[in-house]
MMTF fields as JSON, N, C-alpha, C and O atoms, coordinates in Angstrom:
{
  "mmtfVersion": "1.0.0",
  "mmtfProducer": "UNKNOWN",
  "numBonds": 319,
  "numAtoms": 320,
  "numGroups": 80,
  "numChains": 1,
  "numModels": 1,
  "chainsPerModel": [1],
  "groupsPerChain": [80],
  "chainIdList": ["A"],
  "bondAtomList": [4, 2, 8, 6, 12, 10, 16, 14, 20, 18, 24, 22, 28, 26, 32, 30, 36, 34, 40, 38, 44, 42, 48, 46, 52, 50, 56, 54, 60, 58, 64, 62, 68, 66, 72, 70, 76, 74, 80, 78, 84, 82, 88, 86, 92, 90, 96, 94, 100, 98, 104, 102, 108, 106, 112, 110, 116, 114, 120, 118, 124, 122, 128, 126, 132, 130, 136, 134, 140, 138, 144, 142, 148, 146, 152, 150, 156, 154, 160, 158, 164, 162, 168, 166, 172, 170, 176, 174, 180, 178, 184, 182, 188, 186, 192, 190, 196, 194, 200, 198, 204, 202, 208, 206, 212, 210, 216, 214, 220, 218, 224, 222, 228, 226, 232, 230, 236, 234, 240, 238, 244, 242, 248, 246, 252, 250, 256, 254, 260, 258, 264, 262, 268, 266, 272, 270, 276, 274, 280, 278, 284, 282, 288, 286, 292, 290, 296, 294, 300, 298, 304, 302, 308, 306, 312, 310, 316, 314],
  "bondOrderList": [1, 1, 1, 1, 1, 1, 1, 1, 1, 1, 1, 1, 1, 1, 1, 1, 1, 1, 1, 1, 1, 1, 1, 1, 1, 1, 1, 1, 1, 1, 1, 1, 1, 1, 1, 1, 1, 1, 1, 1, 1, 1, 1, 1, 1, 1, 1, 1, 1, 1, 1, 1, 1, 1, 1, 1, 1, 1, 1, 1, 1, 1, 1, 1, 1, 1, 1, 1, 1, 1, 1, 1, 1, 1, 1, 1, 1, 1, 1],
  "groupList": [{"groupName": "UNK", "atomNameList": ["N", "CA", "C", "O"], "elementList": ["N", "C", "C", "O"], "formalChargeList": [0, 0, 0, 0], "bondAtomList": [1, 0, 2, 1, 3, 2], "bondOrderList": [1, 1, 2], "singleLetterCode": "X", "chemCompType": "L-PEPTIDE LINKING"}],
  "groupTypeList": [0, 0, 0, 0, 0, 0, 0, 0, 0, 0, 0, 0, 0, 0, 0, 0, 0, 0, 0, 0, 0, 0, 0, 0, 0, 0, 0, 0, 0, 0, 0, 0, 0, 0, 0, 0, 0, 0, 0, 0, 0, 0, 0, 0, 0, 0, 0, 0, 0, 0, 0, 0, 0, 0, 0, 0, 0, 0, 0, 0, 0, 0, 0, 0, 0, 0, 0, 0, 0, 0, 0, 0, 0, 0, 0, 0, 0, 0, 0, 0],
  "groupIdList": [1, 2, 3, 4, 5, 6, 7, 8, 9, 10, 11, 12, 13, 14, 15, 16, 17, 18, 19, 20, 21, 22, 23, 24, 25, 26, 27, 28, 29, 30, 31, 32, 33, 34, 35, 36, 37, 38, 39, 40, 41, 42, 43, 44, 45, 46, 47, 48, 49, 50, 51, 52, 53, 54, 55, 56, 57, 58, 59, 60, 61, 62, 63, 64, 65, 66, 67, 68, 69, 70, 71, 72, 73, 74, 75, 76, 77, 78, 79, 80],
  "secStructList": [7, 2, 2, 2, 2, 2, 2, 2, 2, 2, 2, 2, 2, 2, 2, 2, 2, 2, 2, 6, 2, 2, 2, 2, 2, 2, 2, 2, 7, 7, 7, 2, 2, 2, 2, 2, 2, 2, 7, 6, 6, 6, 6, 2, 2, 2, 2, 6, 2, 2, 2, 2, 2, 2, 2, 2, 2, 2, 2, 2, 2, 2, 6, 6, 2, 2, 2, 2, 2, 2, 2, 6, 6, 1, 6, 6, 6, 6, 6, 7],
  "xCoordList": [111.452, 110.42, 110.037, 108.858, 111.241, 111.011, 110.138, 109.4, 110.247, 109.547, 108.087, 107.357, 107.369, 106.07, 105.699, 104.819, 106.292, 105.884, 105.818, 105.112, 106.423, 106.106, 104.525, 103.847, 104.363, 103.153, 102.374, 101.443, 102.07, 101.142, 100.834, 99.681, 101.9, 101.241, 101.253, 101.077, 101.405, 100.927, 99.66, 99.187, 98.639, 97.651, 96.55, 95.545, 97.604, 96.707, 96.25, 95.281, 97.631, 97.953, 96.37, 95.433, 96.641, 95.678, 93.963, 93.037, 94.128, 92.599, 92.587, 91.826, 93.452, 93.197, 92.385, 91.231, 93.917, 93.124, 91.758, 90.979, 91.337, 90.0, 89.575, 89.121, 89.204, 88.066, 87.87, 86.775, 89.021, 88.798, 89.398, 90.092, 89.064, 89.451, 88.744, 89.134, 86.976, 86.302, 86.783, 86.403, 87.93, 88.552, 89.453, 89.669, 90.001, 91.543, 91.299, 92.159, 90.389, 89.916, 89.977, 90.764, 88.829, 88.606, 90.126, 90.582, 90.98, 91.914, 93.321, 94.217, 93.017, 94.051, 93.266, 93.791, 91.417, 90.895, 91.072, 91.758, 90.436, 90.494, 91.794, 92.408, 92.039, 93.332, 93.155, 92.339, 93.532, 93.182, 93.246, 92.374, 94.299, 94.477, 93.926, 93.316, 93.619, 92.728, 91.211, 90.379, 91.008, 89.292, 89.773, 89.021, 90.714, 90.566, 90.475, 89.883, 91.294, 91.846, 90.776, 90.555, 90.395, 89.49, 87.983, 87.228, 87.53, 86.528, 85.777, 86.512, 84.426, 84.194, 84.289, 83.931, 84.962, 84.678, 86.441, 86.935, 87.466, 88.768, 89.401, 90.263, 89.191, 90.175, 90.335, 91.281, 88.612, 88.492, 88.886, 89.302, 88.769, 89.815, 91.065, 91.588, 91.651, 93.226, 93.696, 94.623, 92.825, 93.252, 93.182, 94.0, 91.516, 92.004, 92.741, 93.009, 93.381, 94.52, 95.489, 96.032, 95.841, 97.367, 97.016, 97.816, 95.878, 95.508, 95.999, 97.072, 95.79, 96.111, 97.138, 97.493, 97.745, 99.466, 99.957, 100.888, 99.743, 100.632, 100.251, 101.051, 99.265, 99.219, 100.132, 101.032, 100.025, 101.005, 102.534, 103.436, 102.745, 104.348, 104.584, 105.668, 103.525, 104.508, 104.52, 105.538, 103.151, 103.246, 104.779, 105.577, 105.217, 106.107, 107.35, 108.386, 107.056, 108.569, 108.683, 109.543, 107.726, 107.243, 107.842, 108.581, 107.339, 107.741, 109.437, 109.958, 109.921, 111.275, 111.202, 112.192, 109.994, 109.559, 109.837, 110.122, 109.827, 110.049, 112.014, 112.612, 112.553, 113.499, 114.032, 114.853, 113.633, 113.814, 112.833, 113.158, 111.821, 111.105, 111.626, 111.089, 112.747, 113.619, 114.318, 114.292, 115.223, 116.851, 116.198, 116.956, 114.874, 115.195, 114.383, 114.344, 114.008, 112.984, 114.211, 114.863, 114.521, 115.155, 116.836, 117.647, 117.001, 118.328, 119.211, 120.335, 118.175, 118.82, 119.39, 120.179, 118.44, 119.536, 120.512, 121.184, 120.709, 122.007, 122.772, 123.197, 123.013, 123.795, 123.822, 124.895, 123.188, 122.891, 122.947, 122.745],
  "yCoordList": [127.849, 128.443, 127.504, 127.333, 126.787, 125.673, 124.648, 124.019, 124.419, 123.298, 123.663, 122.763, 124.922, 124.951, 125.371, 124.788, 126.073, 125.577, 124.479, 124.458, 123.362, 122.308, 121.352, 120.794, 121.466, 121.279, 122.167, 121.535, 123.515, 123.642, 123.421, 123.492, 123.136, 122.945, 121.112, 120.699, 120.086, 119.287, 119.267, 118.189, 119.917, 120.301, 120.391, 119.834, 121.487, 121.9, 121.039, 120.984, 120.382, 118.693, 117.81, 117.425, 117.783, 116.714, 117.22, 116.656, 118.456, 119.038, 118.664, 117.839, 119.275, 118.758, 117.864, 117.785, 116.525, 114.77, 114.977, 114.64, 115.7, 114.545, 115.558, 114.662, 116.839, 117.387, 117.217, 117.57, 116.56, 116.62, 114.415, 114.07, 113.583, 112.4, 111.63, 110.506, 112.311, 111.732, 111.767, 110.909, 112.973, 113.433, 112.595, 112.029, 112.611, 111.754, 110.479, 109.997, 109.707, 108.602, 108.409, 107.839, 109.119, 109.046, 108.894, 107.859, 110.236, 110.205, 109.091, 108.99, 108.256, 107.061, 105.61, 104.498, 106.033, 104.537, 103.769, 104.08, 102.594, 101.964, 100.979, 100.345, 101.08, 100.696, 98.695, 98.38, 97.973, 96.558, 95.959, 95.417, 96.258, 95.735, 96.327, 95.605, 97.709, 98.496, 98.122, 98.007, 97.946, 97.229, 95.487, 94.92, 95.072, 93.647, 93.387, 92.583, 94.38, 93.887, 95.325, 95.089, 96.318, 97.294, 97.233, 97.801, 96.356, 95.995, 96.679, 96.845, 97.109, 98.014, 99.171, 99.344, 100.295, 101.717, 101.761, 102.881, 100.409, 100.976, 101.39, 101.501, 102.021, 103.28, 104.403, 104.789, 104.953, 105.883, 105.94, 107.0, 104.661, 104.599, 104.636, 104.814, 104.526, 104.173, 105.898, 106.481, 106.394, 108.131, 108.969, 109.87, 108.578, 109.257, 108.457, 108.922, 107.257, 107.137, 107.946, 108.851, 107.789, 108.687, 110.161, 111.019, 110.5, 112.11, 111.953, 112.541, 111.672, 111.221, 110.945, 111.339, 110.191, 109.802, 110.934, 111.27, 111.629, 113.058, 114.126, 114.668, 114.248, 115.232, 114.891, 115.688, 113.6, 113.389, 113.251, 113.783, 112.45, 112.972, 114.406, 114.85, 115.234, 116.715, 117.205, 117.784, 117.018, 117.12, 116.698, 117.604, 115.309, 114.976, 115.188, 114.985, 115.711, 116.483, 117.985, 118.302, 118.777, 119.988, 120.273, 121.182, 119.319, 118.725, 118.345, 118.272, 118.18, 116.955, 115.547, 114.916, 114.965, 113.674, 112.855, 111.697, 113.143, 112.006, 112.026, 110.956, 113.0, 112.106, 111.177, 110.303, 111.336, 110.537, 109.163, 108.195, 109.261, 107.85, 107.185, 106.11, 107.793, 107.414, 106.727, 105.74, 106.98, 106.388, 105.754, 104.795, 105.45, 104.454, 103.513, 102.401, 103.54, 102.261, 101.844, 100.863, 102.5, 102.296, 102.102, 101.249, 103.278, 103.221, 101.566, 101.085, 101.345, 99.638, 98.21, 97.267, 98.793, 98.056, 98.322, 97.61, 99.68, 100.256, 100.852, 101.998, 100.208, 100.596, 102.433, 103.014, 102.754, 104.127, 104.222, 105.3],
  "zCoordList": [106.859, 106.034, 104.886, 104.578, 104.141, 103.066, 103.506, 102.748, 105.149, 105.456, 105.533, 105.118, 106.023, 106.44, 104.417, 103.784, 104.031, 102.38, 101.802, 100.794, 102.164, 102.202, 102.36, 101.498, 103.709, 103.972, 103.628, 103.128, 103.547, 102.873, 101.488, 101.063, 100.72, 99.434, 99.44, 98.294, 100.374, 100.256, 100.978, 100.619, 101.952, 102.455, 100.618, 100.177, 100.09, 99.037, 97.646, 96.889, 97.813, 96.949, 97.251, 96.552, 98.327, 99.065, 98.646, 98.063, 99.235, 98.131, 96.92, 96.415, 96.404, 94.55, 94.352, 93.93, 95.084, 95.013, 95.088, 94.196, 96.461, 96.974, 96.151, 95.44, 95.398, 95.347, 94.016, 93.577, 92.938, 91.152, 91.05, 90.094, 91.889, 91.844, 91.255, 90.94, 90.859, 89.531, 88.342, 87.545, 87.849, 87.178, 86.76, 85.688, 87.907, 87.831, 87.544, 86.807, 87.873, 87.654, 86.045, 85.289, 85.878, 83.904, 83.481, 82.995, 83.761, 82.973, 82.904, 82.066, 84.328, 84.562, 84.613, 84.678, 84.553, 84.489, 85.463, 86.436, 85.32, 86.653, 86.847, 85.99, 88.496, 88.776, 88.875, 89.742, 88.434, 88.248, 90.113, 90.791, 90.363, 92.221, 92.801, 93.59, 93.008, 93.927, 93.734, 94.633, 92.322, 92.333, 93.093, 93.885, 92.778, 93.385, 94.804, 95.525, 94.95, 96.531, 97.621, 98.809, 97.139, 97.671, 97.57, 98.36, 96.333, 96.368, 95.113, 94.14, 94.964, 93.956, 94.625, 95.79, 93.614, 93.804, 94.04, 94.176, 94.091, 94.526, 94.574, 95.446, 93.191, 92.728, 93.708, 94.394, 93.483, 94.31, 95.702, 96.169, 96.562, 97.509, 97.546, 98.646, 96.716, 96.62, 96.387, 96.948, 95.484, 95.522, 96.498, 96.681, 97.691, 99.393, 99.907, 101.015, 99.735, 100.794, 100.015, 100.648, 98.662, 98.088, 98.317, 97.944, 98.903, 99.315, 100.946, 101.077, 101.531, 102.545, 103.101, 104.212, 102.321, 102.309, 101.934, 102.666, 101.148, 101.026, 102.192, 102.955, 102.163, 103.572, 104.555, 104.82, 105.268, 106.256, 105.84, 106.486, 104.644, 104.41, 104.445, 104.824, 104.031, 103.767, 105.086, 105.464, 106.185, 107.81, 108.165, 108.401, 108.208, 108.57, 108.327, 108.96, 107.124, 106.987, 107.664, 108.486, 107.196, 107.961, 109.467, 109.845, 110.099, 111.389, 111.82, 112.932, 110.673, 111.192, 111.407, 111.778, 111.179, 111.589, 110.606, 110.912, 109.569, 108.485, 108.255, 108.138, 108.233, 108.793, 109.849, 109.567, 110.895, 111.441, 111.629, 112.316, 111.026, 110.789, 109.232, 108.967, 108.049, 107.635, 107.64, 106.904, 108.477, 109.126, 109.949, 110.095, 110.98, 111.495, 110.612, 111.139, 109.958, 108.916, 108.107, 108.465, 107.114, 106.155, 106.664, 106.303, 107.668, 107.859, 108.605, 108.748, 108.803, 109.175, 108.14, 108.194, 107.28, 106.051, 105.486, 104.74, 105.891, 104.785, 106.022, 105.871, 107.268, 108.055, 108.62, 108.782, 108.728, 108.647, 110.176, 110.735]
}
């Protein structure tokens, strides 16, 4: 049950982002590497991918998937 609460409130996370990210912008300004390396406007890209990126982490946990795409990414350096 913890898990599908999970994803949905990263579903709802992910709204926030994209729908108040003019917002968010003002209040964190522009990001120096995301305009460099994204081009103009990069901020605003860099906030739907971190909208984005949270939807699917909280999917993947939701799921069971992010542990195990965990242990095997990470778990190879630390002997896991």
């Amino acid at each position: 049950m913890f898990r599908f609460f999970v994803a949905v409130l990263g579903f709802v996370l992910m709204l926030v982002i994209l729908k108040y990210r003019l917002k968010i912008k003002d209040f964190i300004g522009d990001i120096a590497f995301a305009e460099k390396y994204l081009g103009s406007g990069g901020t605003f890209t860099l906030l739907i991918l971190i909208a984005i990126g949270v939807f699917f982490l909280s999917l993947m946990y939701a799921l069971g998937t992010l542990d195990t795409f965990v242990i095997g990414v990470i778990g190879r350096f630390f002997g896991a």
